[in-house]
Structures are given as C-alpha cells and as structure tokens.
C-alpha angles and dihedrals in degrees: 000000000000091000081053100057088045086055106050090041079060100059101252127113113216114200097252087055094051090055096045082056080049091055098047095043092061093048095050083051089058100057096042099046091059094059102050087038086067113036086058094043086045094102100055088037094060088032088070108026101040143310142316085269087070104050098085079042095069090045100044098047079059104048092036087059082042096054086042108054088037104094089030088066100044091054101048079045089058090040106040106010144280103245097066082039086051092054110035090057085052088060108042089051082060102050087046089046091055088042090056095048093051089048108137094190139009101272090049091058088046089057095047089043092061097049079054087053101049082057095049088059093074107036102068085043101041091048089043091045097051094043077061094050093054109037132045104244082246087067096026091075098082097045097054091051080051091058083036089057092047088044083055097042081045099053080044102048083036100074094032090053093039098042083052094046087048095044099045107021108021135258095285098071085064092080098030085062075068088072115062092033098054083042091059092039086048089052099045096040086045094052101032111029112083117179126172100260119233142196121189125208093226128090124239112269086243082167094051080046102058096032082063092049108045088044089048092046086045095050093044099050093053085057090042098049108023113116089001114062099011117003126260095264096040120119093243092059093038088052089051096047081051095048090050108041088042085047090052100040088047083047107050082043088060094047088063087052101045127101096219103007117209087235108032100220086208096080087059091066091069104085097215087049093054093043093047092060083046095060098033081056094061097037100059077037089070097014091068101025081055102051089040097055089024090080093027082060094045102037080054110026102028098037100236126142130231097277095045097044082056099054088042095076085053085113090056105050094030080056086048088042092060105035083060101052099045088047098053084050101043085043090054101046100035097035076230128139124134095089099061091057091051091041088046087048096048092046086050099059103050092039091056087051093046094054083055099057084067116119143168087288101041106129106238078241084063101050084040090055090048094049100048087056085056093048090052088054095051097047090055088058111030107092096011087075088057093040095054094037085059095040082057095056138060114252095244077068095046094114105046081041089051095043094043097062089036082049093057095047101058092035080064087045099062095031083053092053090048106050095035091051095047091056089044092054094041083050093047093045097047099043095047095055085042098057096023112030111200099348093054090058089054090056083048102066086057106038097124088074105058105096116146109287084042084053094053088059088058130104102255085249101065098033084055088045093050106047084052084052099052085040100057078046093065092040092061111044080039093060091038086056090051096054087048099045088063078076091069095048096055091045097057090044082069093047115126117219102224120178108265101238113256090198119125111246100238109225091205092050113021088220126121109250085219127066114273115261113196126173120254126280123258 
C-alpha cells in the first residue's frame, strides 16, 4: 500500500486507489442516503406509526447512537486498525437498516434506529480516517470536496428517492435501499483497501466511554423533552441537567487519567482544532434541523407531496454540490482556506433569515431562491472544517481527529432536531389553538398525518389553521438557526491560516515524512 500512497501525493490514480475511493464514496453514500430517505418519507412514517410527538424522536435515537459510537470507532481504528473497524460499522448499520424497516410500532423503529445509528458512527469517521491515513492535507483538499460533492448528491438524489419509494412502495423500503448498496461497499472495501494492521497494548478507555454517553443521552433528552413532555423547571428536567453536567465533568477529569482516553484533551489545546469542532458543531446544528422542517413546510404549507418536496430542496443541496467542490479545489491549489469558512458563516446566516421570512403565500421560486443561499453557506463549510481539524494533529491522532469533529457535528445535529423540534411543536400547538379552538387541538394530535392529500379532507378552518401553524413553526427554528449561526461567523474570524502539510502519510508508520505542522496553540 506504500507504492499506492506514493502514487495518489503525486498526483496518479492507479487502478486499486480509484477503487478504494470507490469504496469510501459509497459508504459515505450510505450513511448519508439514510438520513435524507428518511427525513423526506417522516411524515408517512409517524402517520402511520404515531403522532407529530414522535417525529424528533426517530432522528435523535439515531444521532445520539451516533454521537455515541463516534469516538469508540476512531479509537479502535487508531488502536487496531481502521480497515475491521471499517467494516464492522458497515455491517451493524445494516443489521440495524433491515430491523427499521421491519418495525411494527414506534418504539420499535427508535430501537432499530439506534442500532443504525451505532453503525453510523463508524462509517463518516472510518471513510474520513482512512482518507488521512492515505493523502498529505495539501492533496486531501480536493478529495474531500469529492466526498463533499457525493454527501450533496446524496442529500439531492435522498428526498427524490425517498419521496418515490414513500409515494409508490411504501415507507419500509427506505430502509431496505440500505441494503444492496452496504453489500457492494463491504465487497469492494474487503478486496481493495489494504491498511498495516495494528494492535495496541492499551486497553480501550470503556470509562471515558460511558461517562460521554451518558453526558451526551442526559443533555439531549432535556432538549428533547423540555417544554414538551415535563416543563422546563420540573424535577425530571433539573435531575437530567445534574446527571449530565456531573457525566461530562467526571468525564473530561478521566481523559486527563487514561492511558489512552477515548477523546485526547491535547488536541484542544490547537486553536483552529478547537474552532473547527466549534463550527462543525453549528453546521450539523442548522444542516440537519433544515432538511428535517424544509419538507415538513412544503408537504403542509406548499402542497407537494413527498416526491416533489424532495426534489424541492433541489436549490439548496445543488448550491451546496457545486461550493464543495470549488472549495476542496481552490483549498488544494492555493494552501488557502480561511475565506471559504467566513463566507460559509455569513451565507448562512442570511440564508437561515431568509428561510424565515417564508409564509402561507411564499412561491415554491422564493423559497428556492432562499434555500439555495443556505445551501451556498453549508458547502463552504461542510468538509473544510475536516480538513483543517486533521492539518492541526499529528497522524498517530487521525482518527480521534477524524471522530471528534464527526462527533460535534452530529452532537449539533441532534441538539439541532431536538430544539428545533421542540419550538416547532410549542409554535403548532399554540397557533392552532389560537386560530381553531378545539377543534384545532384535535387536529393537533394528529398532525403528522396531514400531508397534502390528509389537508384536502379538512374543514377549510382547520386546514387554514393548520398551514399558518406550520408556517409560524418554521418561522421560528429558522430564525433560531439564524441567531446561532452568528456563532460560526465569529469562529472562523479567529481562524489561523496554517500551511496544510505536503508530506506523504507512511503505511508502515502512520508519521508524517515531513516534519508536523499544527496549528498554534490558543
């Protein structure tokens, strides 16, 4: 494999690296199909299997596994070796893909979802890790706006293949699509990828790992179910906040105690490290709160169905195509980088606002025209901030490198379903009771049903009542998005533009040849 590093950090493409690309491009496909599958089928899914309190519920048990199992996966990748890791994740998302689609009731679909999840975890880090392990970060710009451009077409062919499958075969074959696609990306990445294998003599940090999860399941369920299911100041919510903040104190003490800690504190200490976990944080924060309510506000408010409300948010992740790709090139040729994360931060920002502006009477163009401004913001942002996080560590830290930032952003992802979704929820419930009195909570209860052929049934009244509803929801997490995405801009003001390493990775040791550039301490 050494001949094939050498290879790809001088610019050629043997056959065997193209198809370890390959590989890693389907498996990034796999994990980001899911996501977007389901987002656009979710309001068929709940339809059927409960109400609208459920619908954060089948996202967050996924991201919170996934937050979960992240940093698991990039250590036993640094200790072990990335390639078993690789492949094991491949194989548990599967498992937990044919469980979902066989779920009978909503609780079963959480629980298989989190068994998704666990195997998600692997799957963003192990293709990113090994991406490390092969190419210089000089080099390593254009193929991560490569795996930017197949996580955008992706998030594009997602909702239009997930709105079809919904609308002509029915919301379980969005998990069963999971399946032919992992079985090709296990065969290639079992016969082409070749990695040294390692063994290391220290154990896994299991108490690191249980102090995080339990910290990171605490925190989430007070955003899940704060204001919703117990109110903010009621002992339920209170013990939660304590067990969290005491799991992740305890848990940040033992990283300074293990011997090899689950989430190295070290790499805090490199300012652009630090600011890249930051941003990652509030992108997956408004990237995934935005492609979850986006269809929920067309399906409702704008009439489509499921296929076309996929295809609708064609402006937003086309924007996002095209920005990745020119970044990673731009990043790669000029050794530049620090523009594309304040441009990404700014277009964010006024994209988010301008999606918030949407009412009952916005043309499908407009909100087009909004999204796609969005859309610009994320791609600038979406693989710089993994490129930067692994030029500021040394490569025997690549894969916790490469699962930190994966874990903050999609920490920011579930906190950003759940808090979105709890201010949806508070802004449908009010202005439904507001506009339709009794008969608007009714509506309520029920409210995950009312796509657009459900909202034609309805007394004018409450159909009325219910698009404003849905409406005044979106205002709401949009404008949220908007106020937290101001953190973005200001992090990536303090970003310091350190030279991306040119040095070629060595299989055999894992060490840079040259000599280790990181960024400067804080």
């Amino acid at each position: 494999m050494a001949d094939t590093v050498e290879n790809v950090t001088e610019g050629k493409r043997p056959r065997s690296v193209r198809v370890v690309l390959l590989a890693l491009m389907i498996a990034m496909m796999l994990a980001m199909l899911d996501n977007m599958i389901v987002g656009t089928a979710m309001p068929t899914i709940v339809g059927e299997l409960g109400g609208l309190e459920h619908l954060s519920w089948v996202v967050t048990g996924y991201t919170l596994a996934t937050a979960a199992s992240t940093p698991i996966w990039g250590k036993i990748g640094d200790m072990y070796g990335r390639k078993g890791a690789f492949l094991s994740s491949i194989v548990l998302f599967l498992i937990g893909s044919a469980l979902s689609g066989m779920a009978q009731n909503m609780d079963q679909l959480i629980g298989f979802r989190a068994v998704q999840g666990l195997g998600a975890g692997g799957l963003m880090v192990g293709v990113m890790a090994i991406i490390g392990d092969l190419i210089p970060p000089r080099e390593r710009g254009k193929y991560t706006g490569m795996m930017a451009g197949v996580m955008a077409l992706a998030m594009i062919g997602g909702p239009l293949v997930g709105g079809t499958i919904t609308d002509n075969w029915g919301w379980r074959w969005s998990f069963y699509i999971n399946l032919p696609l992992g079985a090709v990306a296990l065969a290639l990445v079992s016969a082409v990828l070749h990695l040294p294998k390692k063994r290391a003599q220290a154990r896994i940090d299991y108490l690191g790992v249980a102090l995080l999860t339990v910290g990171i399941t605490a925190i989430v369920l007070v955003t899940t179910w704060g204001g919703t299911e117990y109110a903010w100041t009621s002992a339920r919510i209170m013990e939660l906040i304590a067990l969290g903040v005491v799991a992740l104190i305890g848990f940040v003490w033992w990283q300074t105690k293990a011997v090899e800690p689950v989430l190295p504190l070290h790499m805090f200490k490199s300012r652009n490290f630090t600011l890249m976990s930051l941003i990652g944080f509030i992108t997956g924060f408004v990237m995934f709160g935005a492609t979850l309510y986006l269809p929920l506000y067309q399906q409702s408010v704008q009439g489509a169905s499921a296929t076309n409300s996929g295809l609708l948010l064609l402006p937003m992740l086309g924007a996002m195509l095209v920005t990745s790709m020119v970044a990673g090139r731009v990043t790669t040729n000029s050794g530049r980088y620090k523009v594309f994360p304040i441009a990404g931060g700014a277009l964010m920002i006024v994209g988010l606002y301008l999606l918030s502006l949407m009412d009952t009477g916005t043309t499908r163009l407009t909100s087009g025209v909004y999204m796609a401004v969005l859309g610009l913001g994320m791609g600038c942002l979406m693989q710089i901030t993994m490129l930067v996080a692994q030029n500021s560590v040394e490569m025997k830290d690549m894969g916790v490198a490469s699962s930190s930032t994966t874990l903050f952003r999609t920490l920011g992802s579930s906190f950003g379903v759940a808090i979105m979704g709890a201010l949806f929820n508070d802004r449908v419930k009010h202005v439904m009771a507001e506009r339709a009195g009794a008969l608007g909570k009714g509506v309520t209860e029920k409210s995950a049903q009312l796509d657009a052929k459900s909202l034609a049934k309805l007394p004018a009244v409450a159909r009325e009542a219910y698009q404003h509803a849905v409406s005044s929801g979106t205002h709401s997490a949009f404008l949220l998005g908007a106020v937290i995405a101001v953190i973005v801009l200001v992090a990536a003001l303090f970003v310091k533009e350190v030279p991306l390493r040119t040095g070629k990775p060595s299989a055999e040791s894992g060490e840079d040849v040259a000599p280790v550039q990181v960024a400067e301490p804080v």
